[in-house]
C-alpha positions as CSV (number, residue, x, y, z in Angstrom):
1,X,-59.5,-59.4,3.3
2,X,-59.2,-56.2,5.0
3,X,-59.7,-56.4,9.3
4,X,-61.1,-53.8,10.8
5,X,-58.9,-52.0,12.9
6,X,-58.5,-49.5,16.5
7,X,-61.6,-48.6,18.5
8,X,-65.3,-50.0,18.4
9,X,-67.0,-48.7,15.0
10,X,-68.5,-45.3,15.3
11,X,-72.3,-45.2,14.4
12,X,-72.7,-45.2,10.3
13,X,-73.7,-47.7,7.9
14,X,-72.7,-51.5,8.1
15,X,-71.9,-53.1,4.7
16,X,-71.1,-56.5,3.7
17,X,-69.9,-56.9,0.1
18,X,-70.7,-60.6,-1.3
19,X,-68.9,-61.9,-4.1
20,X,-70.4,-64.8,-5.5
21,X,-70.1,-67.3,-8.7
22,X,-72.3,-65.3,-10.6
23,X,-72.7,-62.0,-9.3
24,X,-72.0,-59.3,-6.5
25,X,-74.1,-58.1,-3.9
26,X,-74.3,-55.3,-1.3
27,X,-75.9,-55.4,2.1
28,X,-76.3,-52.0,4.0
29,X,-77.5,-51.8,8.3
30,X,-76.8,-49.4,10.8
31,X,-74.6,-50.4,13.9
32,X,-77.4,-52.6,15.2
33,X,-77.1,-54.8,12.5
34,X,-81.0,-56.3,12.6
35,X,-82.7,-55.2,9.4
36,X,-80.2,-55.2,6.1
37,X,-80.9,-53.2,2.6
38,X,-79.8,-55.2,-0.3
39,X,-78.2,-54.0,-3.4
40,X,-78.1,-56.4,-6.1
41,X,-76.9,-57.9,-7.9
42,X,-74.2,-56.4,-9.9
43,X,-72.5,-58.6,-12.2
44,X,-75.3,-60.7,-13.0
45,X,-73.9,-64.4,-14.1
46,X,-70.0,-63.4,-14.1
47,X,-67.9,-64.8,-11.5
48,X,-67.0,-62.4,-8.8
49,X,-63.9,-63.5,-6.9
50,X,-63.5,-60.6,-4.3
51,X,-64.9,-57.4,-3.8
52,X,-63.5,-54.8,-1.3
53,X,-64.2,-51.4,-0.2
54,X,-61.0,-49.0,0.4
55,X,-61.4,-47.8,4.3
56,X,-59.2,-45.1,3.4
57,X,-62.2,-42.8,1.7
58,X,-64.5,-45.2,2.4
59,X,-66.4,-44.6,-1.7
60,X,-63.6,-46.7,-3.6
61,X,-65.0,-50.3,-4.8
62,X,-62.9,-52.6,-6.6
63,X,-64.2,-55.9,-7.7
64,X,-62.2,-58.8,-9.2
65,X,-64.3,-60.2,-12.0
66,X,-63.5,-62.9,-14.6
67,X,-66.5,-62.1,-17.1
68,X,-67.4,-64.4,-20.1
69,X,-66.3,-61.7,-22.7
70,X,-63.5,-59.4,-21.2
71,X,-61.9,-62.3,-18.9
72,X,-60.2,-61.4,-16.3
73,X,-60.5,-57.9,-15.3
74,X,-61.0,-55.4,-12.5
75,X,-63.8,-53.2,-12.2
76,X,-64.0,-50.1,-10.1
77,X,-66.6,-47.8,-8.7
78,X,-66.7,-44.8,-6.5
79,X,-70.7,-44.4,-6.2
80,X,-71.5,-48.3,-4.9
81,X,-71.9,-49.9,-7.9
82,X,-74.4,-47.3,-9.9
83,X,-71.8,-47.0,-12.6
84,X,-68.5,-49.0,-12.9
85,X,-65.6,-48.8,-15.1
86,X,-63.1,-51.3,-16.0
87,X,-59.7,-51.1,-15.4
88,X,-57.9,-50.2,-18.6
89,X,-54.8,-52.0,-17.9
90,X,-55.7,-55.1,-15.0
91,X,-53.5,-57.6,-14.1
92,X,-51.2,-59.4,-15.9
93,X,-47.7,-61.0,-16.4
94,X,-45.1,-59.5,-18.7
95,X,-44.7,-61.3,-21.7
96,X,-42.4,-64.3,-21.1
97,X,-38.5,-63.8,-22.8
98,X,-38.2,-65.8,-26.2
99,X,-38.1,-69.3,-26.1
100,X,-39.8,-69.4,-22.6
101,X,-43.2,-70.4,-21.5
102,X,-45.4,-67.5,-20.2
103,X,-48.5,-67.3,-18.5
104,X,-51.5,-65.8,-17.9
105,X,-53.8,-64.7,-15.7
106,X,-56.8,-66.7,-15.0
107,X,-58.6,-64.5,-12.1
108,X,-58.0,-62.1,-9.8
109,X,-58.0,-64.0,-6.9
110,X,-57.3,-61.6,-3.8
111,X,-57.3,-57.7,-3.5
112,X,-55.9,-55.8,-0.5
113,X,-56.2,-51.7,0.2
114,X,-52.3,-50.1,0.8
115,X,-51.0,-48.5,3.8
116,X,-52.9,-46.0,5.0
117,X,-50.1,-43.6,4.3
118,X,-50.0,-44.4,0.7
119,X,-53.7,-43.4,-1.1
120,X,-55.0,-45.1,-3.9
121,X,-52.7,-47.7,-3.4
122,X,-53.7,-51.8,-4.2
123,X,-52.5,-54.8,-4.2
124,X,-54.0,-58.0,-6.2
125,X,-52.6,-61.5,-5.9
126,X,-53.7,-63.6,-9.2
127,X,-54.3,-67.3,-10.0
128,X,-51.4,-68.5,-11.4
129,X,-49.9,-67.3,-8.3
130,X,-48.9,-63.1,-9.1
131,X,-48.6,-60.5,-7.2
132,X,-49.8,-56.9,-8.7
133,X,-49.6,-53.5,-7.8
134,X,-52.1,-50.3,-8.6
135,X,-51.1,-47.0,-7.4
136,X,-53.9,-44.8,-9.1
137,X,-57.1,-46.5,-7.1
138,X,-57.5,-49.8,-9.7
139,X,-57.3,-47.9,-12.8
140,X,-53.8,-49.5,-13.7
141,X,-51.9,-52.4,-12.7
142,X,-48.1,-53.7,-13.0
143,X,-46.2,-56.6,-11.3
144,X,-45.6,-55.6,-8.1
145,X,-42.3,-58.2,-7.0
146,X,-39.8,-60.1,-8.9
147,X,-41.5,-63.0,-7.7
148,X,-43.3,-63.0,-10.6
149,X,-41.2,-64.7,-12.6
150,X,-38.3,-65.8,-10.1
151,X,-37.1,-68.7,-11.2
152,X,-37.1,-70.5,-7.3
153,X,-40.5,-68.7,-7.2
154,X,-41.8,-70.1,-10.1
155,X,-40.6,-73.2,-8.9
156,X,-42.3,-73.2,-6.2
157,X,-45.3,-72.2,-7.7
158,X,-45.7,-75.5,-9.2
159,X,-48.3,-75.5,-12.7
160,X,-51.5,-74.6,-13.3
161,X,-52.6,-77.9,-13.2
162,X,-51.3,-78.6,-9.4
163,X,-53.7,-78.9,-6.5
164,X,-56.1,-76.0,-6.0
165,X,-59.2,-77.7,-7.9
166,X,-60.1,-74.0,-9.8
167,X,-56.4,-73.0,-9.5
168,X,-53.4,-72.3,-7.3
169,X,-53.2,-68.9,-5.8
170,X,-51.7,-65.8,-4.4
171,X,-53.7,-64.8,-1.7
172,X,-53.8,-63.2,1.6
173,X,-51.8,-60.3,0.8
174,X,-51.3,-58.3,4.3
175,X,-49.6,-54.6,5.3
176,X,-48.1,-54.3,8.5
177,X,-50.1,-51.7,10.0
178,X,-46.5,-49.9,11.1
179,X,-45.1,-50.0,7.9
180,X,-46.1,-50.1,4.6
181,X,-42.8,-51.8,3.9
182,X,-43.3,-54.8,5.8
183,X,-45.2,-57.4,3.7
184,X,-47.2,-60.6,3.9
185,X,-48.6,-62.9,1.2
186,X,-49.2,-66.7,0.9
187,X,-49.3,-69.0,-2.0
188,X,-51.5,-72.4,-2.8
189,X,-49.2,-74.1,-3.1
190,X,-46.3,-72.6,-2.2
191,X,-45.7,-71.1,1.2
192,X,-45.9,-68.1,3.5
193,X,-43.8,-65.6,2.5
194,X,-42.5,-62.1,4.1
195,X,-41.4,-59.0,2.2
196,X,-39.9,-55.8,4.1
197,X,-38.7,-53.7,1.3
198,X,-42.4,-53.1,0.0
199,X,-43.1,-56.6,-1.8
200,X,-39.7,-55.8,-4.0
201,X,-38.3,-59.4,-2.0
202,X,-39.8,-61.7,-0.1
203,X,-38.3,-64.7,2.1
204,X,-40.2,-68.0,2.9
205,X,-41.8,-68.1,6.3
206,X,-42.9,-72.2,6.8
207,X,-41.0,-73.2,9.8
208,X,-43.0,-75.5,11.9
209,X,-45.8,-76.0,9.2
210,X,-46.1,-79.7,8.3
211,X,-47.1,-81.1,4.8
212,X,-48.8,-84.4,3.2
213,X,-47.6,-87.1,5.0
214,X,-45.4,-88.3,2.4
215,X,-43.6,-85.2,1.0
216,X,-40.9,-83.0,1.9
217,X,-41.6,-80.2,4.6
218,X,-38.1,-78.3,3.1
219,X,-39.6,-77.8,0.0
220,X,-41.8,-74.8,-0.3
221,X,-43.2,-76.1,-2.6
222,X,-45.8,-78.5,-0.8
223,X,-47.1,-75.7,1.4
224,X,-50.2,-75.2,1.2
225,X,-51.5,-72.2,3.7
226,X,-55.5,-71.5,3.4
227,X,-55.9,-68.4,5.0
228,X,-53.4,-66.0,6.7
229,X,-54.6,-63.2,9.1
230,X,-52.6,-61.0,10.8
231,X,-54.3,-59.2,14.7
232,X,-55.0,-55.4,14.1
233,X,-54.5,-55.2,18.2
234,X,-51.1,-57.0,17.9
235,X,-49.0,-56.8,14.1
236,X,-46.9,-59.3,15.8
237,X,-49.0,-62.0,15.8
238,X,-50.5,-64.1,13.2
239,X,-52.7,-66.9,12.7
240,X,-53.0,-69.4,10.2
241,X,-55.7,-71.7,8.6
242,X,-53.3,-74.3,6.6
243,X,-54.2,-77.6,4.6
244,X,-52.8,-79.4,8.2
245,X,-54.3,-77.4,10.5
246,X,-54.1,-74.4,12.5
247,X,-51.3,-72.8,13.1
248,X,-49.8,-69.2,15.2
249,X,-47.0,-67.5,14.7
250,X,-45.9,-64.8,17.4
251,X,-43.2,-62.3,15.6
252,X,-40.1,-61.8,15.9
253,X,-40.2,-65.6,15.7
254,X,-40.4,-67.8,12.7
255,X,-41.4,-70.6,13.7
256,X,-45.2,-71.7,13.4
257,X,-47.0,-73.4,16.1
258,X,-50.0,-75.7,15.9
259,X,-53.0,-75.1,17.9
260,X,-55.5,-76.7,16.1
261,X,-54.7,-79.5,18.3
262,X,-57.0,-78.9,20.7
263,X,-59.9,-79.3,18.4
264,X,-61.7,-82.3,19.0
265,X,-60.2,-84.9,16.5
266,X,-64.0,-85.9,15.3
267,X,-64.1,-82.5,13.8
268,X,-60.0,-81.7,13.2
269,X,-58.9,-78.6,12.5
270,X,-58.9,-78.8,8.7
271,X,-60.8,-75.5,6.9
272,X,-60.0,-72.8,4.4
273,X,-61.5,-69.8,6.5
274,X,-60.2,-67.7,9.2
275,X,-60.7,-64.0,10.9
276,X,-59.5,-62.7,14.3
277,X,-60.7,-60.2,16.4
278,X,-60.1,-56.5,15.7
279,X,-59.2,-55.9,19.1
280,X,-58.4,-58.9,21.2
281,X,-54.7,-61.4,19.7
282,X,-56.1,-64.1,21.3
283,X,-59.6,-63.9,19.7
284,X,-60.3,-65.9,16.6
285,X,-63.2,-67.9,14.6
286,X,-62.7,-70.7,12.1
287,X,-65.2,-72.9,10.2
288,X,-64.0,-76.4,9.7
289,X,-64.8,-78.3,7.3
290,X,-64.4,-82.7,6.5
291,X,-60.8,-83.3,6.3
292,X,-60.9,-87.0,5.7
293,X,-58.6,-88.4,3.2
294,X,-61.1,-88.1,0.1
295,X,-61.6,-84.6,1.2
296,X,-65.1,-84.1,0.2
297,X,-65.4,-80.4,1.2
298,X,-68.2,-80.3,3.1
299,X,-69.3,-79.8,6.9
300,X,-68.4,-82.5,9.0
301,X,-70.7,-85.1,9.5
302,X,-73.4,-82.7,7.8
303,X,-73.4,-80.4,11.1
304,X,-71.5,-77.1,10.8
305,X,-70.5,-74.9,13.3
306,X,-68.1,-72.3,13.9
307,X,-65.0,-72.9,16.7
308,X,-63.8,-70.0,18.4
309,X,-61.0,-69.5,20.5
310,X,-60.2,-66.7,23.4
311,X,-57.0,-68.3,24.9
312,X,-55.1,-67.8,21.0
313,X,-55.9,-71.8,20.3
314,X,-55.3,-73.3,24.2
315,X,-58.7,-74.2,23.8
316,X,-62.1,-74.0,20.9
317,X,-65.6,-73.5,21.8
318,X,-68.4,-74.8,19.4
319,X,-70.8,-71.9,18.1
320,X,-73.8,-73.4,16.5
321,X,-76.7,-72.1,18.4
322,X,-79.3,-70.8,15.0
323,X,-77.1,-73.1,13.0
324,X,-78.6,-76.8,11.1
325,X,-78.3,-79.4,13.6
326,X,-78.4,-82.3,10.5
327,X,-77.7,-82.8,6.7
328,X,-76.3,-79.3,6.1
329,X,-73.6,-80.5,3.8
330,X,-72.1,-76.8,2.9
331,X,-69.0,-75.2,3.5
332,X,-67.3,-71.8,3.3
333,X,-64.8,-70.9,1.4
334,X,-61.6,-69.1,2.3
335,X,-62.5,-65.4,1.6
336,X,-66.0,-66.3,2.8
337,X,-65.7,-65.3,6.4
338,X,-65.3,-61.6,7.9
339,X,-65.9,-59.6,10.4
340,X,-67.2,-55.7,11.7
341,X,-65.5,-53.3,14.2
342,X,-68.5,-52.8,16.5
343,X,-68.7,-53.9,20.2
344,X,-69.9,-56.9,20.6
345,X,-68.2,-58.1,17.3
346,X,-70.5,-59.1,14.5
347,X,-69.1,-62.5,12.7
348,X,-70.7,-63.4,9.3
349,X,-69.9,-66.1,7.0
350,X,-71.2,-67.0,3.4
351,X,-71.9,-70.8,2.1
352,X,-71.2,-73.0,-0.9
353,X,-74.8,-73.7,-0.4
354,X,-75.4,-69.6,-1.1
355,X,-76.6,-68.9,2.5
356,X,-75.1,-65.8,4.2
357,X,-75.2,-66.1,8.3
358,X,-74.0,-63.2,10.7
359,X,-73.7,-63.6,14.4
360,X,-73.9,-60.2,16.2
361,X,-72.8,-60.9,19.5
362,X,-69.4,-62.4,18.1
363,X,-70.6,-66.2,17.5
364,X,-73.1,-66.9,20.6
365,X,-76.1,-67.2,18.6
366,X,-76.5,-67.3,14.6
367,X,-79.0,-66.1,12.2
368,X,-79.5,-66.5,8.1
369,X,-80.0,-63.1,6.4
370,X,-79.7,-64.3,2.8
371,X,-80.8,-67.7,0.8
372,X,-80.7,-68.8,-2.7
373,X,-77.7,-66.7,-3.7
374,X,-75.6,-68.3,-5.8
375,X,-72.3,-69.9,-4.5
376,X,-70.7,-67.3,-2.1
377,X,-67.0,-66.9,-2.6
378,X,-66.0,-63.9,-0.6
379,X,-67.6,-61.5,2.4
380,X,-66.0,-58.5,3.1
381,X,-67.3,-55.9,5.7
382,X,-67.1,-52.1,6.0
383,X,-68.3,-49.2,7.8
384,X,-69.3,-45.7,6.1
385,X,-69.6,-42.5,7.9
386,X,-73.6,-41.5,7.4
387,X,-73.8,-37.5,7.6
388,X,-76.1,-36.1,10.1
């Protein structure tokens, strides 16, 4: 997911880009964000896993698709969606030496925009876990790290039929905003993970997380982060929604902390989603969902709410003024959460239930601008310059 960055949004189009289980959508505003255009749906009844728009020229769409006849594939448009074209190489692992098991890609799972030195530069992390690299805008892709097929890494990695239910996964794939060397990504399962010669390497980065009661924190392995986000108004800090809570990390240390303490324990601080503020560290929204033992992956107790914290985790507030106050059983997913650049920040989230909810006035009060779209897996925002 791509956080908006630097100074309040200038006045322009708003645009939230839903990715959902079968199809892709497109919601256009202006900065007051009260009445939304839709565009839709693109895609129709193929899964849509992510969908991002480059803020470097502000026209490049990717989408990461798994269709019924072409698999999995990426599809690109620079016109919002009135004509596509598939990539003509996506992702995909390198055939496997002889008398070795290879893989294959299942779905693009995650896509993140380069540095914004580097133009038409993209990053993809895949389920298996794989991390890919596109330097011509989406038209192309290769493996991007050794990682790949590491032999610790693919250790680590586990099999396809370990713990995600649909999956394990390479995901939250993050630049440092100071140098398109300096890497992020995280694996389910199998860690946090930092690269700073461009993604070429990468080191584990799981001190202080905890694990399953019952398995080995030293092996990377059992790691299971959620959701990693790194604060546009400070690249040294970053947050983290993990399978055992919430967790910070404040650079240069290594070590994790967890602050999903302070939630009250009749809610926990179990989720999949998480977003900061673009412009205050210690600003950040999470939606938690019923972390009991059978994990049932719903809202707890049937009453969802998002917790936000200004104090970086000392403390969480309960936003669910607009929200169901009863037997509202849905979640939201860990791409599923986002949000804008304008002043107050606007915070949306879409629902297993296929609601999409925005809060402009950064989580006070809540309203639904979408029902009856099919399960959302992804919400991205964007801005676009409108000409005078």
């Amino acid at each position: 997911m791509s956080q908006p960055t630097g100074s309040p949004a200038s006045p322009g189009e708003t645009i939230l880009l839903i990715a959902t289980r079968k199809g892709a959508w497109l919601y256009f505003s202006d900065a007051e964000r009260r009445a939304w255009r839709v565009d839709g749906p693109h895609f129709l009844g193929h899964t849509i896993h992510h969908m991002v728009l480059d803020p470097r020229d502000e026209r490049t769409l990717l989408v990461a698709a798994r269709t019924g006849h072409l698999g999995p594939t990426v599809f690109r448009s620079t016109d919002f969606g009135r004509n596509w074209r598939e990539a003509s190489r996506p992702p995909a692992f390198a055939p496997a030496p002889e008398g070795q098991e290879g893989r294959a890609v299942d779905h693009t799972f995650w896509l993140t925009p380069g540095h914004l030195s580097e133009p038409g530069l993209w990053y993809a992390g895949t389920s298996p876990q794989g991390l890919f690299r596109s330097t011509d805008g989406g038209v192309t892709w290769a493996p991007a790290s050794s990682i790949n097929d590491a032999p610790q890494y693919r250790q680590w990695m586990g099999t396809v039929q370990d713990g995600t239910p649909d999956g394990p996964k390479l995901h939250s794939i993050i630049i440092d905003p100071r140098d398109a060397s300096h890497l992020y990504m995280a694996m389910s399962g199998g860690g946090v993970h930092e690269s700073t010669d461009g993604g070429q390497t990468f080191t584990p980065l799981v001190d202080g997380l905890q694990v399953v009661e019952g398995f080995n924190p030293d092996d990377v392995a059992f790691h299971d982060p959620h959701c990693v986000r790194l604060c546009p108004s400070n690249p040294d800090r970053l947050y983290q929604q993990n399978h055992c809570g919430i967790y910070r990390l404040d650079r240069p240390s290594r070590s994790w902390t967890r602050i999903g303490k302070a939630m009250l324990a009749e809610v926990g601080d179990i989720g999949f989603t998480m977003v900061v503020h673009p412009r205050d560290a210690d600003c950040a929204w999470v939606f938690p969902m019923d972390g009991t033992s059978v994990w049932p992956r719903t809202s707890p107790d049937g009453k969802p709410a998002v917790y936000g914290t200004r104090d970086a985790g000392t403390s969480w507030q309960r936003l669910d003024a607009g929200l169901p106050v009863s037997q509202a059983w849905w979640t939201v997913k860990r791409q599923a959460m986002s949000v804008d650049a304008h002043d107050p920040v606007g915070v949306y989230f879409g629902t297993s239930s296929g609601e999409l909810w925005m809060s402009r006035d950064e989580g006070i009060e809540w309203e639904c601008i979408a029902r009856h779209l099919p399960e959302i897996y992804a919400v991205e925002t964007a801005t676009r310059a409108v000409p005078a």
